[in-house]
N, C-alpha and C positions, 0 to 999 in steps of 0.2 A: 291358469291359461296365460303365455307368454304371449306379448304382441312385441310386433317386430316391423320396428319401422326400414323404408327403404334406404335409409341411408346405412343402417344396420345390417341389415342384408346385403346391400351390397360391400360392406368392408368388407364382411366373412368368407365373401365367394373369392375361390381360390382364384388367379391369374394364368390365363393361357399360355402366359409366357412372364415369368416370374419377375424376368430383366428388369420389366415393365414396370411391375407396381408400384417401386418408388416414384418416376416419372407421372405415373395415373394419380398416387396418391396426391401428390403435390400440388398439381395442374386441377385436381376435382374443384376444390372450392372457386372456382373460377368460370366453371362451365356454363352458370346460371347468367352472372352476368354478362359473360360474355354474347349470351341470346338476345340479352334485355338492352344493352349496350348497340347491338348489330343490329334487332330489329327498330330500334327505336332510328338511329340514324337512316335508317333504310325507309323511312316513312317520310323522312324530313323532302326528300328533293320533292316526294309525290304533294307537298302541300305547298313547297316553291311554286310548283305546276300553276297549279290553283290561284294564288295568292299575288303573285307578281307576274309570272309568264317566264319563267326559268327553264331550264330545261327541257325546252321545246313546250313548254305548255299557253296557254292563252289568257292568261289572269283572272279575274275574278266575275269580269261583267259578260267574257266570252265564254266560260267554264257555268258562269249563269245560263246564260242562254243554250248554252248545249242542255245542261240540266233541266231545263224547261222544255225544249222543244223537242229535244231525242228521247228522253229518259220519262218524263211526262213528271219531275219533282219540280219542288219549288224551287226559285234563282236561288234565293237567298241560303239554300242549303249548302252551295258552292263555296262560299265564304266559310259556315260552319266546317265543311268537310275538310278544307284548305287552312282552318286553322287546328283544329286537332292534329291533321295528318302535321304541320308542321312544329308549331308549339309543343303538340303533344308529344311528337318523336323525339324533342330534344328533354321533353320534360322525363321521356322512357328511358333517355340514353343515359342519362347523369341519375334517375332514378328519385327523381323529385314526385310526391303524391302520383304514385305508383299505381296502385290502386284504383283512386278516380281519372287517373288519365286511360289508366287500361281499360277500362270499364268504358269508355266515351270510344275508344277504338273501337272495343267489340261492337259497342253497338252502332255502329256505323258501317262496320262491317259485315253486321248484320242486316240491314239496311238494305247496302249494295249486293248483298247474296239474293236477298229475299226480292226486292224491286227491280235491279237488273239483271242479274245474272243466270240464274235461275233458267230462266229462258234458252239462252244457250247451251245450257248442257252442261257437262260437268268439266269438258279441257277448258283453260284457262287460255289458250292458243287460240280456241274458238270465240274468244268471249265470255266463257263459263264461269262455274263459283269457285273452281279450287282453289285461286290462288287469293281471293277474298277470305274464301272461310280458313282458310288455313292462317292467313292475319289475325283474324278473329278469334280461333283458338289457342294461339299462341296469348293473344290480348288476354283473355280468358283465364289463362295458367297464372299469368299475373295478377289479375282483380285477385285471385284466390292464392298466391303466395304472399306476395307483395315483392318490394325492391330487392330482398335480400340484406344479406351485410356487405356487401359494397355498392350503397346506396347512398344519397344524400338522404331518402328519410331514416335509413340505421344510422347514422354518420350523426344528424339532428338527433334522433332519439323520439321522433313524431311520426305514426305510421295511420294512417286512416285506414 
């Protein structure tokens, strides 16, 4: 019995348009970080938020208190949350301990699905979990691949 991994399958499947394949082939090995690269910077402003009061957000002791008082969590979560989403984005973006920072998103994002969101339904427009859990899956695809090769942990040669 042949096992046939996806990467293997996908080389074999023919091209819709053949033009193409050189193009696709080339640009593939890229596609992964470019996720890890986009979502990891895309986390960073959300922990400016938090952290400092950047981008329209309220810092640490007002992002406390909201966490306290709307959300019914601890203050001190706000600072947690505001340093993963920020440290951790740039730790995702350059692809540094990959792994344990992904793992701290998901479960954070797990967190905010389960304790807020939840409640709202499932548009993210509304207030809902989609656009949480969908962070958290992405996080998730990484605990379980890790940086890739263009990572700072392939790059060191240290992958946890």
């Amino acid at each position: 019995m042949s096992v046939t991994t996806l990467s293997s399958a996908n080389s074999s499947a023919r091209p819709l348009i053949p033009a193409l394949a050189s193009i696709t082939n080339a640009l593939s090995p890229l596609a992964e970080p470019l996720v890890r690269v986009t979502i990891g910077l895309m986390l960073v402003p959300h922990g400016a938020q938090k952290l400092f009061g950047w981008f329209g957000g309220y810092g640490v002791e007002a992002t406390g208190q909201f966490f306290a008082t709307k959300l019914g969590l601890p203050a001190s979560l706000a600072l947690l949350a505001g340093l993963i989403e920020f440290f951790g984005g740039l730790f995702l973006a350059v692809g540094l301990l990959t792994r344990p920072v992904a793992a701290l998103v998901f479960g954070m994002m797990a967190v905010a699905v389960i304790t807020v969101h939840i409640p709202a339904g499932y548009f993210w427009t509304d207030g809902g979990y989609e656009y949480p859990l969908m962070w958290g899956i992405v996080a998730l695809a990484y605990v379980i691949r890790g940086g890739g090769r263009y990572s700072v942990d392939a790059l060191i040669a240290r992958e946890i």
